[in-house]
MARLUM-926709 format. One record per residue (C-alpha): residue number from 1; x, y, z. Coordinates in steps of 0.05 Angstrom, whole numbers, plus 5000, padded with zeros to 4 digits. Layout:
<sites>
   resi      X      Y      Z
    NUM      X      Y      Z
...
</sites>
This chain:
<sites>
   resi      X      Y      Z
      1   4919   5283   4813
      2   4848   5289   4827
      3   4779   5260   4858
      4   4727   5218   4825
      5   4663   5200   4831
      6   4597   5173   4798
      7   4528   5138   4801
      8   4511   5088   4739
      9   4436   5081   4749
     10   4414   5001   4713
     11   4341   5027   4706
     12   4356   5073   4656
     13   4325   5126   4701
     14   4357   5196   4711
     15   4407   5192   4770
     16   4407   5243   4823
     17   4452   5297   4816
     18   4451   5328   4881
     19   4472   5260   4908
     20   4528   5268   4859
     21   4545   5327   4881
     22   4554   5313   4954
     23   4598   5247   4935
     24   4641   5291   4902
     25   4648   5348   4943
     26   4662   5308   5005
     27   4735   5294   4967
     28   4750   5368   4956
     29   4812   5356   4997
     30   4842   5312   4933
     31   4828   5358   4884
     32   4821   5436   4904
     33   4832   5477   4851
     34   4774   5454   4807
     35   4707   5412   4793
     36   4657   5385   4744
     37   4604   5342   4735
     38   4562   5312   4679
     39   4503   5270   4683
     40   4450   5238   4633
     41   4397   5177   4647
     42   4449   5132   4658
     43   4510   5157   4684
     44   4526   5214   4729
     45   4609   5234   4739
     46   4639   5290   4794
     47   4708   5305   4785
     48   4746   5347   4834
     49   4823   5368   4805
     50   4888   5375   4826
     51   4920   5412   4774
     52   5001   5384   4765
     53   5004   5379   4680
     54   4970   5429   4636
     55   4953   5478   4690
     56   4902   5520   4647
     57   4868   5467   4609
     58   4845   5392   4633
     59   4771   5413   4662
     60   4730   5347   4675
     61   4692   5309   4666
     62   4726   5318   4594
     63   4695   5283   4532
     64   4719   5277   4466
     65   4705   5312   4394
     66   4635   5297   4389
     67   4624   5288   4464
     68   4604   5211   4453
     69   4660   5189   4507
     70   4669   5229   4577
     71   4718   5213   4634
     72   4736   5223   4703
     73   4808   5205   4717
     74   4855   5213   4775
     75   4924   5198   4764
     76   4986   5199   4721
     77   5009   5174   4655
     78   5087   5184   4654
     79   5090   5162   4582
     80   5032   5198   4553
     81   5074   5238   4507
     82   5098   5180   4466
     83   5028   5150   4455
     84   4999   5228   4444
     85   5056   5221   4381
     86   5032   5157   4355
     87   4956   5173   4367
     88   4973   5239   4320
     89   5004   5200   4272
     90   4937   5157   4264
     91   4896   5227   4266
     92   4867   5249   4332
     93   4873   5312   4352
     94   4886   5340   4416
     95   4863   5406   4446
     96   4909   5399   4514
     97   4967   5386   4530
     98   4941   5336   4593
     99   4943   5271   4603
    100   4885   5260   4603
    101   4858   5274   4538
    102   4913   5228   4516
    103   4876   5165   4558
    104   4806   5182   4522
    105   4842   5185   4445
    106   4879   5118   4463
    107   4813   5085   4485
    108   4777   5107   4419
    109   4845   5078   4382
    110   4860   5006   4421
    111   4788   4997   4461
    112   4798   4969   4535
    113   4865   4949   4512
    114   4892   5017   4520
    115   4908   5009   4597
    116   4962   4960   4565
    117   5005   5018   4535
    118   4998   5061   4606
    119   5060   5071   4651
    120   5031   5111   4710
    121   4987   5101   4764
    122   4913   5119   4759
    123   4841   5097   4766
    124   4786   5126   4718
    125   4722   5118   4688
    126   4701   5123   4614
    127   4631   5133   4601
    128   4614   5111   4522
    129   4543   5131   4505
    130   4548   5102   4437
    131   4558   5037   4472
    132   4523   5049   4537
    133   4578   5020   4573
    134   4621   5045   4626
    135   4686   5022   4643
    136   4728   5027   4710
    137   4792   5018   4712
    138   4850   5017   4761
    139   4930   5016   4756
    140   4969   4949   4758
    141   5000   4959   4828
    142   4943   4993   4854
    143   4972   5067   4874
    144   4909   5103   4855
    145   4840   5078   4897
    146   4770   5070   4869
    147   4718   5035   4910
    148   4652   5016   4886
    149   4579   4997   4909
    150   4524   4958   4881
    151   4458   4988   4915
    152   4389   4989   4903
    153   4400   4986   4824
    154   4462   5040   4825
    155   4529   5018   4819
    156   4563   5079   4865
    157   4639   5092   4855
    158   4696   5145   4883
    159   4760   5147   4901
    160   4753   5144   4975
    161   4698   5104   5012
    162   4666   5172   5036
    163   4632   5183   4967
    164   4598   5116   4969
    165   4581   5141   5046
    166   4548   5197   5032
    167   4503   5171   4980
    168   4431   5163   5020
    169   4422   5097   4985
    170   4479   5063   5025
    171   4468   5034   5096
    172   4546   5033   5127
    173   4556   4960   5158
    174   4614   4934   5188
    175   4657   4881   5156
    176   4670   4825   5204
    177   4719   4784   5158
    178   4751   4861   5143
    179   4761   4869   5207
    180   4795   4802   5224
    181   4844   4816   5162
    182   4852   4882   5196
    183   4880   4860   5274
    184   4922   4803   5244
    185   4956   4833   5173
    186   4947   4911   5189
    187   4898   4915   5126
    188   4836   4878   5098
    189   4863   4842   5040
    190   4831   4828   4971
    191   4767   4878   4947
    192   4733   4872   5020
    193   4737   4943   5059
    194   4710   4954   5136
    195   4643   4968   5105
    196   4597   4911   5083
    197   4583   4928   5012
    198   4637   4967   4988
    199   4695   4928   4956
    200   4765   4960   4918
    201   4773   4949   4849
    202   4834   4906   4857
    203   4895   4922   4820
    204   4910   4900   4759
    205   4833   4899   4743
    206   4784   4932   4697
    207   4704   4927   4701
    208   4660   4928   4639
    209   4583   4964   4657
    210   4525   4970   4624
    211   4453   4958   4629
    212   4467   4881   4618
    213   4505   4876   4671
    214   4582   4884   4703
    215   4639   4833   4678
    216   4712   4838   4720
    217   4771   4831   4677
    218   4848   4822   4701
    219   4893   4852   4660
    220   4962   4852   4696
    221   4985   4808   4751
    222   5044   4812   4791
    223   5110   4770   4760
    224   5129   4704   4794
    225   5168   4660   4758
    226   5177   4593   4785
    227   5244   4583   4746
    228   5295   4636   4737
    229   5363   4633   4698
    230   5420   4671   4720
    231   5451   4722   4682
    232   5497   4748   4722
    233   5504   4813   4778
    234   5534   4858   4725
    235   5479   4856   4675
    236   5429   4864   4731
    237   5463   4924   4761
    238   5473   4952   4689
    239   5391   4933   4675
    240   5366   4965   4741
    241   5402   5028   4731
    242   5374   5031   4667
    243   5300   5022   4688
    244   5305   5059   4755
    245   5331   5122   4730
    246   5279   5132   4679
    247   5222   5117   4726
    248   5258   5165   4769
    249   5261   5216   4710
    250   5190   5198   4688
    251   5161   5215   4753
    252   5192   5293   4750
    253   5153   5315   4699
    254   5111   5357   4735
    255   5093   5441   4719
    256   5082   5450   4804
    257   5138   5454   4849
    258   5162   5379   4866
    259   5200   5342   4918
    260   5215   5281   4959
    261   5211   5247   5027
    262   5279   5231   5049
    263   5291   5194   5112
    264   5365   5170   5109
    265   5356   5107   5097
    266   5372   5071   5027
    267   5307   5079   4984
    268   5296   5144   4995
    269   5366   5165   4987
    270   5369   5137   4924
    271   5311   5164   4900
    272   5339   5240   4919
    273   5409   5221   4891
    274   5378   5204   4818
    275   5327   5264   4823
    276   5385   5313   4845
    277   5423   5289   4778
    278   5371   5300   4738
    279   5338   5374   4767
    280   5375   5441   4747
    281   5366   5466   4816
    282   5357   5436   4891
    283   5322   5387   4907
    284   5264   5404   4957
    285   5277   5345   5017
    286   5230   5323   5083
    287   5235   5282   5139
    288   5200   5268   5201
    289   5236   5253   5275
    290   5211   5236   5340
    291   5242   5267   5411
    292   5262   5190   5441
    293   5323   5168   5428
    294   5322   5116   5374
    295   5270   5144   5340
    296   5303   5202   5296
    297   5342   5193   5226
    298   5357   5270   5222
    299   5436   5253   5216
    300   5419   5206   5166
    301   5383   5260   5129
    302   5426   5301   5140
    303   5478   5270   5111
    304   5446   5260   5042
    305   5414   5329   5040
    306   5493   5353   5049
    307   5522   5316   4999
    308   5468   5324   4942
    309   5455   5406   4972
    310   5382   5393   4973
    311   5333   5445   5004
    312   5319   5401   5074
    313   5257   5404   5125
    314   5249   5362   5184
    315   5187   5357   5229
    316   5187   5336   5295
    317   5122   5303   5326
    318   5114   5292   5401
    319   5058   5238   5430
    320   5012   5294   5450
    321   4995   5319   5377
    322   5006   5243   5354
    323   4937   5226   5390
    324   4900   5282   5379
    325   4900   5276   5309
    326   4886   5190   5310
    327   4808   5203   5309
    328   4813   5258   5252
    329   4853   5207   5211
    330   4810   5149   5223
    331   4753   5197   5200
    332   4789   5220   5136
    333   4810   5146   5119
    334   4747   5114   5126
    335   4779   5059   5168
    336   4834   5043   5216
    337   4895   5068   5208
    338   4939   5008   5186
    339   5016   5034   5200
    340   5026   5080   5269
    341   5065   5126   5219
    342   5003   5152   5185
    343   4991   5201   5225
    344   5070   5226   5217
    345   5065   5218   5146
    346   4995   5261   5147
    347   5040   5316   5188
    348   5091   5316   5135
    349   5049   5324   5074
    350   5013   5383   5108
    351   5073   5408   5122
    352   5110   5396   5053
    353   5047   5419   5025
    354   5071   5490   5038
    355   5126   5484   4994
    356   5103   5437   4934
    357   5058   5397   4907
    358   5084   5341   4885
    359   5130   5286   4924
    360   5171   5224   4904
    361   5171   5166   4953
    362   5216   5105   4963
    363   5157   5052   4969
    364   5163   4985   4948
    365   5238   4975   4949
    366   5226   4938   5011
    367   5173   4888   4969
    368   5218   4872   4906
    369   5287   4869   4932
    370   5280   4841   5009
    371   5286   4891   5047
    372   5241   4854   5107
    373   5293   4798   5115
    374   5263   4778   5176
    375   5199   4749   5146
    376   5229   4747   5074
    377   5295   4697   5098
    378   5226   4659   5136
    379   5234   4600   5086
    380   5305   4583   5110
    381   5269   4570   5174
    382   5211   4534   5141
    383   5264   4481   5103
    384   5299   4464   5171
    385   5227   4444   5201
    386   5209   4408   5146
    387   5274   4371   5133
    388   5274   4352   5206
    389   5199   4330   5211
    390   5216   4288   5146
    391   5283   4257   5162
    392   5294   4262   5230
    393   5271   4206   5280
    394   5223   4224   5332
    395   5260   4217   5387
    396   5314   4269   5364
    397   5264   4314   5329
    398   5262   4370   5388
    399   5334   4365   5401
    400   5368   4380   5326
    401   5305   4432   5319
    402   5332   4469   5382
    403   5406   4456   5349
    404   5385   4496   5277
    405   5358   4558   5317
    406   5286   4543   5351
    407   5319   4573   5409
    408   5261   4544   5458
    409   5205   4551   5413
    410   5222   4470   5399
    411   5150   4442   5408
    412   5124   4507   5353
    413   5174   4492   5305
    414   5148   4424   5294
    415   5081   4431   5300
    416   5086   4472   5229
    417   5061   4427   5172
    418   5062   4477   5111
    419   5096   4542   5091
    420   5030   4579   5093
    421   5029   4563   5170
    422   5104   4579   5190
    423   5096   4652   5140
    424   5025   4666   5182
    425   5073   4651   5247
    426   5126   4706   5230
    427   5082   4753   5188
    428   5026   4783   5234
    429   5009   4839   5293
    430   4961   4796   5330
    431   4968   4720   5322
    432   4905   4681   5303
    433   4900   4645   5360
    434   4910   4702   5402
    435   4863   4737   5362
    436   4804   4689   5364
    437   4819   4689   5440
    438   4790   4761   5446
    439   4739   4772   5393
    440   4676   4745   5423
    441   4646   4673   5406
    442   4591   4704   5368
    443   4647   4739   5318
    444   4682   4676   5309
    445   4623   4627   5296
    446   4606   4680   5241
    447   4670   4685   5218
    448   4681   4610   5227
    449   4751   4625   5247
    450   4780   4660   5193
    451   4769   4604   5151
    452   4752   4639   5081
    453   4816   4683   5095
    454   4845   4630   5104
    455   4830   4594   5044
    456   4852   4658   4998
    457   4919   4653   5027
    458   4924   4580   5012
    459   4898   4598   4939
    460   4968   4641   4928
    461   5012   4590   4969
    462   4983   4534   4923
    463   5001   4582   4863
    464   5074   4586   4882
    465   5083   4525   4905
    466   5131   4496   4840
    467   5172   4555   4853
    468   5224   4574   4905
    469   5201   4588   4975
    470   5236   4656   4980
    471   5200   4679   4915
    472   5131   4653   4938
    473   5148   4706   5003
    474   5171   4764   4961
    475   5112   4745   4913
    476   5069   4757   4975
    477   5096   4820   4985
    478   5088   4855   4928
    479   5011   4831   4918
    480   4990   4831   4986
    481   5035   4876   5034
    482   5055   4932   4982
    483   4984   4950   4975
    484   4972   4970   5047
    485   5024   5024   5039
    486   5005   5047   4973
    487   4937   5055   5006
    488   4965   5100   5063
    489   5006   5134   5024
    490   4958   5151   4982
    491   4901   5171   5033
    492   4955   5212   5081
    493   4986   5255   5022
    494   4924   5275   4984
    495   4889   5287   5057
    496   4935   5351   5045
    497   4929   5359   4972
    498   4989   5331   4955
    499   5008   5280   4901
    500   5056   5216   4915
    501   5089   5189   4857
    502   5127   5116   4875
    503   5187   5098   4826
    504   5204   5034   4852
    505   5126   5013   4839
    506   5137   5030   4766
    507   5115   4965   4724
    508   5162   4951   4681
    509   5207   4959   4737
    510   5174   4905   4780
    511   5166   4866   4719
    512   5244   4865   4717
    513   5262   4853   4790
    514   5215   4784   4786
    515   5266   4748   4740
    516   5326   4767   4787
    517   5337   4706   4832
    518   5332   4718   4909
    519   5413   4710   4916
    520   5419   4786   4890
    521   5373   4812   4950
    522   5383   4763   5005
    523   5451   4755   4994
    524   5498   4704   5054
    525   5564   4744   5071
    526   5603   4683   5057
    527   5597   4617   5049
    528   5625   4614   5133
    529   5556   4669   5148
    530   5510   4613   5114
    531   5538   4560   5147
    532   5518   4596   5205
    533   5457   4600   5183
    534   5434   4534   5200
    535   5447   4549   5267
    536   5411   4611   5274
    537   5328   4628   5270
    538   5314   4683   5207
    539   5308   4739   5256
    540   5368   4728   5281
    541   5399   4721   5220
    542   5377   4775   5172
    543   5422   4831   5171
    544   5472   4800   5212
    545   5497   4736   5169
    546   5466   4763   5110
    547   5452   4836   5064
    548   5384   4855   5049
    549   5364   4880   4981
    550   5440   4867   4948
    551   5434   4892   4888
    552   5398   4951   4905
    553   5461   4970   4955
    554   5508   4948   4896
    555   5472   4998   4857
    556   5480   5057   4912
    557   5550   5051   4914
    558   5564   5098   4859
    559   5514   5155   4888
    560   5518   5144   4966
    561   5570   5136   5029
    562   5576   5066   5063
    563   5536   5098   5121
    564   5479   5101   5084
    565   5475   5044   5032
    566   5503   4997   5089
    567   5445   5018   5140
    568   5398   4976   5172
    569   5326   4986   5163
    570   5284   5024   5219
    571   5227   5040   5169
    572   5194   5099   5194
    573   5173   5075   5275
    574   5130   5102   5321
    575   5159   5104   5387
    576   5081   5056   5408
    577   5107   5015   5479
    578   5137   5082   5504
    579   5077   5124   5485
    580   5045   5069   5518
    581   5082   5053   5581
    582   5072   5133   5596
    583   5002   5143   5594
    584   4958   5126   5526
    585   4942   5056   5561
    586   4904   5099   5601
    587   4869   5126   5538
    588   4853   5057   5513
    589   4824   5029   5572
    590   4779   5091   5578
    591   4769   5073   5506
    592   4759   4995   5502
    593   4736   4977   5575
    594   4677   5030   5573
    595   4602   5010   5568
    596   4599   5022   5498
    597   4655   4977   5471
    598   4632   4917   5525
    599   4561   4917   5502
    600   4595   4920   5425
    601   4603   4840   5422
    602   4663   4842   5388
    603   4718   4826   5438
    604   4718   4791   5504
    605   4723   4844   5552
    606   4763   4803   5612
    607   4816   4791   5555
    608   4822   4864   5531
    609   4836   4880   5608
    610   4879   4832   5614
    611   4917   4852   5547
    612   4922   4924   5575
    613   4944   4907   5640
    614   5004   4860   5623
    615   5044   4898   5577
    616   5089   4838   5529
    617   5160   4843   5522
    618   5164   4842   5446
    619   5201   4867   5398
    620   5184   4926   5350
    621   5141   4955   5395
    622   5089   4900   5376
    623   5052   4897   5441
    624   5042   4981   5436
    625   5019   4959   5355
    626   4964   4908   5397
    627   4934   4965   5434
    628   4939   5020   5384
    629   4899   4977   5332
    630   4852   4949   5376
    631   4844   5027   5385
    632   4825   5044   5326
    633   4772   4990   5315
    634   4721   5019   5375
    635   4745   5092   5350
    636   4727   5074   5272
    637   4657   5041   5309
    638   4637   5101   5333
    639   4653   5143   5280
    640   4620   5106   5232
    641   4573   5047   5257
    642   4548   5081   5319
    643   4531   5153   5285
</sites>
């Protein structure tokens, strides 16, 4: 796991190589034990390394034979061996026994199409001088980052937005339409960041550079299938074991102590129960707790860690060390913090960090099996709206609403028109309207009210719309909401030189769990619990009339007690409204009502006040989530914009 960086230069010029060198070095942090550079008149590549395969060997920038093909690379390949055997058997030779050298042989052998035969996460860049062409490329799911930059004729790129910062040629900007993403989803969707200028390569992707120009390539998209047959809940228990095990077993191939997160609830139980099967001695465990009640899964933990014997760590964090490190964390992301638990999770890799190198994850269970049945059993809600605005007469319309669960939101129900605007209604932290009501009018003239956001998110409704509802939702979750967390996991564990590995993001996994239909993960109780159903909103339903993830549980009942594969999700909270409530609304109004963030013209000071000042009975701490992002915004303004 590692650090890249670079500067193509389109005039052909020699690029600067001390700029190079501060890109790179300001990512030390992801790759400490080593670095490298190499430069000619077009291209320039910093490498910093994290040594985890092939400790001894694997400097880079590493080129081939006759050094007419150099990369920079950070990730994995969990397959590499079997292509390393069939790239001998055509004739390469290799000189290391890393990964790496394996991705440079295969792009000789199959040309771009090499990123076809990868199962791993990784971004890198492959300079060929022969061709004068570089190529950037980045994992299907997107676990590994790479941003890039098109300024004054350079094309800047590096695995966090820092090395793009530091390069003299870039002016930071902020990102209005970022920023809007930001305060409604948690993240700024698509290949815009905060910073006007510098864009992700989006998953899935590939870019083609050289002195003609750049050409973007998909080369993977996320599954959705708008028909599925059904084969039955045996052969897709007997299918997912198959596929999850091995990208559990893939992902443990590793020659630096490894280890795993394990909070006590279902993913990450799983994930230790497979790995403890597989290692020939204890598993090395962490969690993370919190002092208010609620807030702490130890026993869950606990539980696990005694029936597997794993080697178990908990941290506890209290509010005081919780803000103090909010501004450091904004400054080593680049951006506002997107999830509360960053800061936790940041905590617990420096903390893990003492013990090993590498740890194994439970994201993306959640995404592919339904694990958010709130929002994911949304379309249940969306067909009793939509049946009633179609068949029922007006007169009646507000009364059978009410009947099938509006529960006095009546008059909202049926002002929905499409499933775009019901999902936006149950999938946000601050609601458009409420949103627009504090940014300034300035802000949302410019932005003219979200509208290009909008129009993206209309793009991948209109793309799902011959399929079911449910599977547009999950769809949406695996593009849109998985890649938030991949990005903080990402950003939080190699802050502390540590490396992340995600088995439920494996591809051909996911590529698998997109034919199951959505009655193995949001599964009724009985036909008498979906009959109830229709009586009851999706919030109210989910986890009470009906199981999350199914299959996933069915699968867990052969490595885990009922008390853990029957749990409810609490997904790793912050305990915001109480933090709040007792004193850090103090801290944001010194923070958001000073002179600096009123003369900002970005929100509408009288409503911040107000926002501050009337604390919102809602649920999931979401009116603490309001303040806390809101937050982070002025913080990541002075940090960046200001300076």
């Amino acid at each position: 796991m590692c650090g890249i960086s670079g500067i193509i230069d389109f005039t052909g010029n020699s690029a600067d190589t001390t700029e190079l060198k501060a890109m790179t070095e300001c990512i030390a942090h992801r790759g400490p034990d080593d670095s490298g550079f190499f430069s000619d008149s077009f291209v320039c590549l910093g490498h910093r390394r994290l040594s985890i395969i092939d400790l001894k060997s694997g400097h880079q920038p590493m080129g081939n034979e006759d050094k007419s093909i150099y990369i920079v690379y950070n990730g994995e390949i969990y397959n590499f061996d079997s292509i390393k055997s069939i790239l001998t058997d055509r004739g390469h030779v290799f000189k290391t026994q890393c990964d790496t050298e394996v991705v440079i042989h295969a792009y000789e052998e199959w040309d771009t199409d090499c990123v076809e035969r990868f199962n791993g996460m990784f971004s890198f860049v492959i300079y060929d001088i022969k061709k004068k062409m570089v190529l950037l490329v980045r994992d299907r799911l997107g676990i590994k980052p790479l941003y890039y930059a098109f300024v004054n004729k350079l094309l800047l790129f590096g695995s966090e937005m820092k090395s793009i910062l530091s390069h003299s040629a870039f002016s930071g900007r902020p990102n209005l339409s970022a920023l809007s993403s930001y305060l409604t989803f948690r993240y700024s969707f698509g290949d815009q960041t905060f910073f006007d200028g510098i864009k992700r390569l989006l998953p899935g992707h590939l870019m083609k550079v050289s002195l003609n120009g750049t050409k973007l390539i998909k080369y993977w998209e996320v599954p959705f299938h708008s028909r599925k047959e059904d084969l039955g809940e045996e052969y897709y228990l007997k299918k997912l074991k198959e596929l999850l095990c091995l990208a559990v077993e893939r992902r443990m191939i590793s020659d630096v102590p490894l280890g795993a997160f394990l909070s006590g609830g279902l993913d990450s139980s799983i994930i230790v129960a497979l790995m403890s099967k597989i290692a020939t001695k204890p598993v090395k465990t962490f969690s993370i707790g919190f002092s208010e009640p609620g807030y702490n899964e130890y026993s869950y933990a606990k539980t696990v860690s005694d029936l597997y014997k794993t080697e178990h760590n908990q941290i506890m964090l209290s509010r005081d060390n919780y803000m103090e490190l909010l501004i450091n964390m904004i400054r080593r992301k680049d951006a506002p913090l997107s999830i509360p638990h960053e800061i936790a999770l940041y905590q617990m890799s420096m903390e893990l960090k003492k013990h090993i190198t590498v740890v194994i994850s439970g994201e993306g269970a959640d995404e592919l099996f339904g694990g958010y049945g709130r929002v994911q059993r949304s379309p249940m809600d969306f067909k009793k709206i939509s049946f009633v605005n179609r068949i029922v007469p007006p007169p009646f319309k507000k009364y059978v609403i009410s009947l099938l669960g509006a529960n006095g939101m009546g008059d909202h129900w049926l002002s929905v028109k499409t499933h775009m605007d019901h999902f936006f209604s149950v999938y946000n932290w601050i609601p458009f309207h409420e949103k627009w009501s504090i940014l300034t009018e300035d802000v949302n003239h410019e932005l003219n009210y979200d509208q290009t956001m909008i129009d993206e998110w209309k793009d991948i409704f209109d793309y799902g719309k011959s399929g079911n509802p449910y599977d547009v939702v999950l769809y949406i979750f695996e593009k849109m909401h998985l890649t938030c967390l991949l990005d903080r996991l990402d950003m939080m564990t190699m802050a502390a030189g540590v490396e992340a590995r995600v088995p439920f993001v494996d591809h051909e996994l996911v590529e698998f769990v997109s034919t199951i239909p959505v009655s193995y993960k949001l599964k009724w109780r009985s036909p008498l619990h979906s009959l109830r159903g229709l009586f009851v909103n999706s919030f109210k339903a989910s986890e009470w009339l009906d199981e999350t993830k199914y299959i996933l549980r069915c699968f867990a009942k052969d490595l885990l007690p009922p008390e853990i594969y029957n749990r409810k999700k609490l997904g790793f909270p912050v305990p915001l409204d109480s933090w709040t409530k007792r004193g850090q609304v103090n801290y944001a109004k010194e923070i958001l009502l000073d002179r600096t963030a009123c003369q900002r013209g970005i929100f509408r000071p009288d409503k911040i006040e107000r926002l501050l000042n009337n604390p919102q009975d809602l649920e999931y701490d979401f009116w603490g989530k309001k303040i806390w992002m809101l937050t982070n915004v002025e913080l990541w303004f002075r940090e960046f914009i200001d300076r």
